[in-house]
C-alpha positions in Angstrom: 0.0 0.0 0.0 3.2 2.5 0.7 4.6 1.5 -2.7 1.3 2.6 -4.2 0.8 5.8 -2.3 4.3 6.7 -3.6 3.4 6.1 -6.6 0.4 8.4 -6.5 2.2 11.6 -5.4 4.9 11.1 -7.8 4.6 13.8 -10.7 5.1 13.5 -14.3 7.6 15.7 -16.0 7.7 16.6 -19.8 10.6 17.4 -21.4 10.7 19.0 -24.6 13.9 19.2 -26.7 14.3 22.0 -28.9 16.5 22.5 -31.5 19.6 24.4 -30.4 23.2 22.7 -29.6 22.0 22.9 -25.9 20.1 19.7 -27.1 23.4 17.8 -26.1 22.4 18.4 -22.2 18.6 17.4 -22.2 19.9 13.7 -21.4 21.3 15.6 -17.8 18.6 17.3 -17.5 15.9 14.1 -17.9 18.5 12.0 -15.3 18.2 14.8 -12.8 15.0 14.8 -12.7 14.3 10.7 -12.7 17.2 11.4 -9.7 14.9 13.8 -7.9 11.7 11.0 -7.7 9.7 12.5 -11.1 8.5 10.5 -13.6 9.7 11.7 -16.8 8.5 11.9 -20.3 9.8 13.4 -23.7 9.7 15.1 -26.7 12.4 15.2 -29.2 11.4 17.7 -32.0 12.8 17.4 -35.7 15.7 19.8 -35.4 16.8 18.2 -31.7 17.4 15.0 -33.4 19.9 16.5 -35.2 21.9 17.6 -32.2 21.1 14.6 -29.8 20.3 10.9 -30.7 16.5 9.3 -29.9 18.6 6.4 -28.2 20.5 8.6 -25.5 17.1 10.9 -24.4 15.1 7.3 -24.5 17.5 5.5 -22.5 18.1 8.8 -20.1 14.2 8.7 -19.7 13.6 5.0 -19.2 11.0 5.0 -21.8 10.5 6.1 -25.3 10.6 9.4 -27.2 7.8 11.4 -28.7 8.4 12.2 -32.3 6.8 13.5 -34.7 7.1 10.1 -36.8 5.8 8.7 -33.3 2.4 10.9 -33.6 2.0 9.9 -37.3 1.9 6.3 -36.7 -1.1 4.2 -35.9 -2.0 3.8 -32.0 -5.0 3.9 -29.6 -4.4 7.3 -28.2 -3.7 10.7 -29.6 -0.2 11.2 -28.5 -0.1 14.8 -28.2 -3.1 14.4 -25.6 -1.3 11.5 -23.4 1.8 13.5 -23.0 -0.1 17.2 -22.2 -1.5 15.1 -18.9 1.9 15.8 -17.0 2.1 17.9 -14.2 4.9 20.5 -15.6 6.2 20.9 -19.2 10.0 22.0 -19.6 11.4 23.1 -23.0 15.4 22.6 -22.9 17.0 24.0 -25.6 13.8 26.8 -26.2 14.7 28.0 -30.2 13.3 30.9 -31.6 11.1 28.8 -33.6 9.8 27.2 -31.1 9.1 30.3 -29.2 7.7 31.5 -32.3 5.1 28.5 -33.1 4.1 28.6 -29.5 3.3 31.9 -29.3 1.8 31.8 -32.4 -0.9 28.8 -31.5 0.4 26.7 -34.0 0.5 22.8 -33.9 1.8 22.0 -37.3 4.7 19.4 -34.8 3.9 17.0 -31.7 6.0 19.6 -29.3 3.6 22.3 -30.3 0.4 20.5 -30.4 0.8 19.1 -26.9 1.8 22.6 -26.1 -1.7 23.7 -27.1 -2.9 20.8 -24.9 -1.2 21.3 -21.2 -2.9 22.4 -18.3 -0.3 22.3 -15.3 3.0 25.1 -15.7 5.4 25.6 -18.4 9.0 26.3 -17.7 10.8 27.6 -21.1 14.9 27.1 -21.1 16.1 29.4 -24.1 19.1 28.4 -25.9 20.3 30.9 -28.9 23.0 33.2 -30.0 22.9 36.9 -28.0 21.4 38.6 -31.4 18.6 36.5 -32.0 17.4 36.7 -28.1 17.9 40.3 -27.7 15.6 40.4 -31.1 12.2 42.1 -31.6 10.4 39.3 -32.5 11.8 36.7 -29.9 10.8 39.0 -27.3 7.4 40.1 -28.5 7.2 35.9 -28.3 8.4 35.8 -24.6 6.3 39.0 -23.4 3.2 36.9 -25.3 4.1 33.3 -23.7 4.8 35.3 -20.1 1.7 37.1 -20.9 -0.3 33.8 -20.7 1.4 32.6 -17.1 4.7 30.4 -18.8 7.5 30.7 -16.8 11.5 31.2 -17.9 15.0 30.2 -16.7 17.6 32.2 -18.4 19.3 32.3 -20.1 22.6 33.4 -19.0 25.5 34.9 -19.8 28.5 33.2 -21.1 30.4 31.0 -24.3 28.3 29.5 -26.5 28.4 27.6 -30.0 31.1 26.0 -31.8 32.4 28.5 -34.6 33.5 31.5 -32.9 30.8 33.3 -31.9 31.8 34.1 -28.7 30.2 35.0 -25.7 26.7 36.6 -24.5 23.6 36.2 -23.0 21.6 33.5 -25.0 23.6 30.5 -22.9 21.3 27.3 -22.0 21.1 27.2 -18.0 22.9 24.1 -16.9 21.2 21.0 -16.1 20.9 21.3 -11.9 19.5 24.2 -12.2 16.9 23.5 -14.6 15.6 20.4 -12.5 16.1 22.4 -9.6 13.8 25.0 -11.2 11.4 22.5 -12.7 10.8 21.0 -8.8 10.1 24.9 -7.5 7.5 25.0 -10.6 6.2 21.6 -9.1 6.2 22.7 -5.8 5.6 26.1 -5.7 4.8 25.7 -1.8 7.9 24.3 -0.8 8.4 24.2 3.2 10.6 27.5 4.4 11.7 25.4 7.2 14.7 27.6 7.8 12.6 30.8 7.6 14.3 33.2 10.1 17.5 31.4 10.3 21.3 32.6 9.7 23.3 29.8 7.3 26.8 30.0 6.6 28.6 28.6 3.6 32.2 28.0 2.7 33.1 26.4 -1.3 35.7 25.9 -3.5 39.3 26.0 -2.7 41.9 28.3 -1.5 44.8 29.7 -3.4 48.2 30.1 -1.4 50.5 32.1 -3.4 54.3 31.4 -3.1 54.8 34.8 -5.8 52.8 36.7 -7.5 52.2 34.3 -9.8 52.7 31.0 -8.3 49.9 29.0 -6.2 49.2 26.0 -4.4 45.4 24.8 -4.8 43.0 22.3 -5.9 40.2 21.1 -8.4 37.5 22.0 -5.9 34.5 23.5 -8.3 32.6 24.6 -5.7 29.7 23.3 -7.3 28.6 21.3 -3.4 29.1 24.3 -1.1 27.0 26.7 -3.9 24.2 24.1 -4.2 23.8 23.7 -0.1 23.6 27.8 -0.3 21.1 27.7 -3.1 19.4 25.1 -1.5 19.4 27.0 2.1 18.1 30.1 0.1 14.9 28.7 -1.3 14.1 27.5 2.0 13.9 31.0 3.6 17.6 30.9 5.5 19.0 34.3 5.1 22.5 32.6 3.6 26.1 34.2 3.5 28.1 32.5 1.0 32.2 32.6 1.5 33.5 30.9 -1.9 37.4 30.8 -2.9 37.5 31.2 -6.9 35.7 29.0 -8.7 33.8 29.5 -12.5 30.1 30.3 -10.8 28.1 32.9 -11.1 27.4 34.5 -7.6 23.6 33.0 -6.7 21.3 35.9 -6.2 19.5 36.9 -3.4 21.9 35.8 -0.5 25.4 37.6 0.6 28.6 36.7 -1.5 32.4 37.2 -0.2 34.8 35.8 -2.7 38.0 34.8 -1.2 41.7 33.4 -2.2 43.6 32.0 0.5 43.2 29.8 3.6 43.5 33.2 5.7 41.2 35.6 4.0 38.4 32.4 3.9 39.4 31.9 7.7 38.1 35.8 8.8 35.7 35.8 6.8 33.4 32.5 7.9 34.4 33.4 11.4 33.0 36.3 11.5 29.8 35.6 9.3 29.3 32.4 11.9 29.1 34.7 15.2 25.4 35.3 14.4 24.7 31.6 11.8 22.4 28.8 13.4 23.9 26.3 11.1 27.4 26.5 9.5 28.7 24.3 7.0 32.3 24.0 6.1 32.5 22.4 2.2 35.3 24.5 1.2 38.7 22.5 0.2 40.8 24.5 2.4 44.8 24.1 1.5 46.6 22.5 4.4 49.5 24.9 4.0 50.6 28.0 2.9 54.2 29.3 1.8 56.0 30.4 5.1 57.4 32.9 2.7 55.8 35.1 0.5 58.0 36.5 -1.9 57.0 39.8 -3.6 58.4 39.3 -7.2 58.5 36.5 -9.4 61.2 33.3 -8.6 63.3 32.9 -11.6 63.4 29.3 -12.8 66.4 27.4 -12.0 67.8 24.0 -13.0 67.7 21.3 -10.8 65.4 20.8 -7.7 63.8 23.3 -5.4 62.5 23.0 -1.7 59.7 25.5 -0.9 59.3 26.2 2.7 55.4 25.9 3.4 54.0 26.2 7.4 49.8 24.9 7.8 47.2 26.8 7.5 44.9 27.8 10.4 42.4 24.8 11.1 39.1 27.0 10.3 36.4 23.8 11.5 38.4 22.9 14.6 38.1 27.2 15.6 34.4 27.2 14.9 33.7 24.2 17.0 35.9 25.7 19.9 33.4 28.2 19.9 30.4 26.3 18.5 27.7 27.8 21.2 24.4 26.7 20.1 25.1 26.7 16.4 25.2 23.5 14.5 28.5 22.3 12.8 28.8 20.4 9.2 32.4 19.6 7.9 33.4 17.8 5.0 36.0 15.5 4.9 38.0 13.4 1.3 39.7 10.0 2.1 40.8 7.4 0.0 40.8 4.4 2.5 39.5 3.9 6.2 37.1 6.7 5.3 34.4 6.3 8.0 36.8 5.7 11.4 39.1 9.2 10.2 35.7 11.3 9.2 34.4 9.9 12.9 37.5 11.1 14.7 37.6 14.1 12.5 34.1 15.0 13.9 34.7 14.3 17.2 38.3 16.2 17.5 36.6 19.2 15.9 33.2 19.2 17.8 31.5 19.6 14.7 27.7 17.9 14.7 28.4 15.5 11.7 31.0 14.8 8.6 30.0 14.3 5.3 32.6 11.6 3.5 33.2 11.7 0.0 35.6 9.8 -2.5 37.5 11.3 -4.6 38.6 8.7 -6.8 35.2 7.0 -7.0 34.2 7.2 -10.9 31.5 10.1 -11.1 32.3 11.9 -8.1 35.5 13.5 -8.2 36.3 17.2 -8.5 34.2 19.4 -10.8 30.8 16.8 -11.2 27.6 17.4 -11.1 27.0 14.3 -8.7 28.2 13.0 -5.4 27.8 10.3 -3.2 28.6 10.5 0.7 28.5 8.9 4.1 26.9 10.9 7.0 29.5 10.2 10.1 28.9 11.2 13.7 31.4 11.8 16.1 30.2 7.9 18.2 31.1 6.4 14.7 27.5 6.1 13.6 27.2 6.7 9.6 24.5 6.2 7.1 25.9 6.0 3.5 23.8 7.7 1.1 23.4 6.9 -2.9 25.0 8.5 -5.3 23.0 11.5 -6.2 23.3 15.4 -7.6 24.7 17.7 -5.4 21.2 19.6 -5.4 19.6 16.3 -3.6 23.4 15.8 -1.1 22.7 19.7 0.1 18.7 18.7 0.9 20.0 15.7 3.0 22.4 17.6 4.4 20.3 20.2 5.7 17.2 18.2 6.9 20.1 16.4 8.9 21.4 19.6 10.3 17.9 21.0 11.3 17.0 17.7 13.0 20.4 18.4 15.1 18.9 21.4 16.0 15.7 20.4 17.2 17.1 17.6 19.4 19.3 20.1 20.8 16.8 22.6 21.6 13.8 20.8 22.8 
């Protein structure tokens, strides 16, 4: 009876594939949201099959592809009709022409003549060069299709296309943040549970400089400590973000510092946390730092060279010194006897709970879109959780932490 109640609540997804190169990441975008518990149907129109195959969209759905040779062929049902009962419609790679025949009330292709059939919301995810956007007739299309209660994601600024044309606004939205978007259309009452709440961030890594021009670092991509901001956000935290430099766009709507080193992250989350309920550490701080600076450039020598490097302050072992009332999330990277160093870790640092991950575990090392972790405790207690986007990690993470809180305060 559980299993069939689940199976109830869960909402259908429609994802339509337009005909832009951003057709490549519509397989991303259909996994994501399979990941996050929808059911998920889709659309490839004519010009999207030139750009990404029926076979990867089919097998990234778990089912099989509207087409328009699909809707021609003989069946009991109307095609167009079956796939306009979803819950939410999503149009990845939005062209002009599809904007165009929308707007337009045409239904001359199975994307468009479902579009004339769908009742629940319509998120539109434009993908086109800067000119053609910023053009008269594209946006007479949007003011129409916003005019009649669709929704948009983007799109954003940044490279785009193959044969040098360059940069601009007309860049797809990346695939975690068009599920994430798709599930705020689906639940447009999602609980504020951390309404009135102060939550503290740290992401990426930290550059030590040994000259001007010479650093120690890391891949960090920042990519987990900017979704558990994003995620804290849309939950009504008021969030301060503390990043080192990474290739993200600051998130809007919360407080952004952008950091280098170890020291500059170290005052900065330290004085942000004085006033945070919940802090959590997922930057990839550098151990050490060069003892000495030097001011100009080091000429290069032959042979070997020995470079003097003294730690870095240990930021998650200060802020549970002072913890207070505040819960305390750390991250920890091992390649072997993960679980008993991430429980000694917590319990050395007084932080509330460690969240393990692998780095050399095949689709979760630096820069991904996914990762899969093991909650440890300080007694050694640890649940390991599946491999999942980093969207879904932070939501864990943070029902965890607020379920910390409420033991501790009732």
């Amino acid at each position: 009876m559980m299993a069939q109640t689940a199976a109830e609540n869960q909402k259908t997804v429609l994802v339509i594939v337009g005909g832009s190169m951003a057709a490549i990441k519509a397989p991303s975008v259909l996994r994501r949201l399979r990941e996050s518990g929808a059911r998920v149907n889709a659309i490839a129109t004519r010009a999207a099959l030139a750009f990404v195959t029926e076979l990867s969209l089919s097998t990234a759905a778990d089912g099989p592809v509207g087409t328009d040779a699909a809707w021609f062929s003989p069946r009991p049902d109307a095609l167009h009709l079956t796939l306009a009962k979803a819950d939410a419609v999503v149009i990845v790679g939005a062209s002009a022409e599809l904007l165009a025949g929308a707007a337009g009330g045409h239904a001359n292709e199975l994307a468009l003549a479902t579009l004339l059939s769908v009742e629940g919301p319509v998120l539109w995810v434009p993908a086109m060069n800067a000119a053609m956007w910023h053009s008269r007739a594209v946006q007479a299309n949007v003011t129409r299709l916003k005019d009649w209660g669709h929704h948009f994601l983007g799109p954003e600024v940044g490279a785009f296309g193959t044969r040098g044309e360059g940069a601009g606004l007309g860049r797809m939205a990346e695939p975690e943040t068009i599920a994430a978007a798709v599930l705020a259309v689906l639940n447009p009452a999602a609980p504020r549970d951390l309404e009135g709440l102060k939550v503290v961030v740290s992401a990426g890594p930290t550059r030590e400089y040994l000259d001007p021009v010479r650093f120690i670092s890391n891949p960090s991509s920042g990519k987990m400590g900017f979704a558990v901001a994003e995620d804290a956000r849309d939950r009504g935290a008021q969030v301060t973000l503390v990043t080192g430099p990474v290739g993200l766009a600051d998130p809007p709507d919360m407080a952004v510092v952008r950091i280098e080193s170890a020291l500059e992250l170290r005052d900065a989350v330290l004085g942000a946390a004085q006033t945070a309920d919940i802090v959590v550490m997922t930057a990839a701080v550098a151990d050490y730092r060069a003892a000495e600076l030097k001011g100009e450039k080091q000429a290069k020598v032959a042979g070997d060279v020995s470079i003097h490097l003294t730690p870095n302050p240990d930021i998650l072992a200060e802020l549970g010194c002072e913890k207070g009332g505040r819960v305390l999330v750390g991250f920890a990277m091992e390649t072997h006897a993960g679980v008993e160093r991430a429980a000694a870790k917590a319990a050395r640092k007084n932080a509330d709970f460690i969240l393990l991950n692998y780095p050399t575990q095949a689709g979760t090392a630096f820069g991904g879109d996914d990762n899969q972790v093991t909650l440890v405790r300080a007694d050694g207690t640890h649940e390991d959780w599946p491999r999942t986007s980093k969207r879904e990690v932070a939501r864990r993470l943070l029902d965890e932490a607020l379920r910390v809180r409420g033991a501790r305060t009732s």
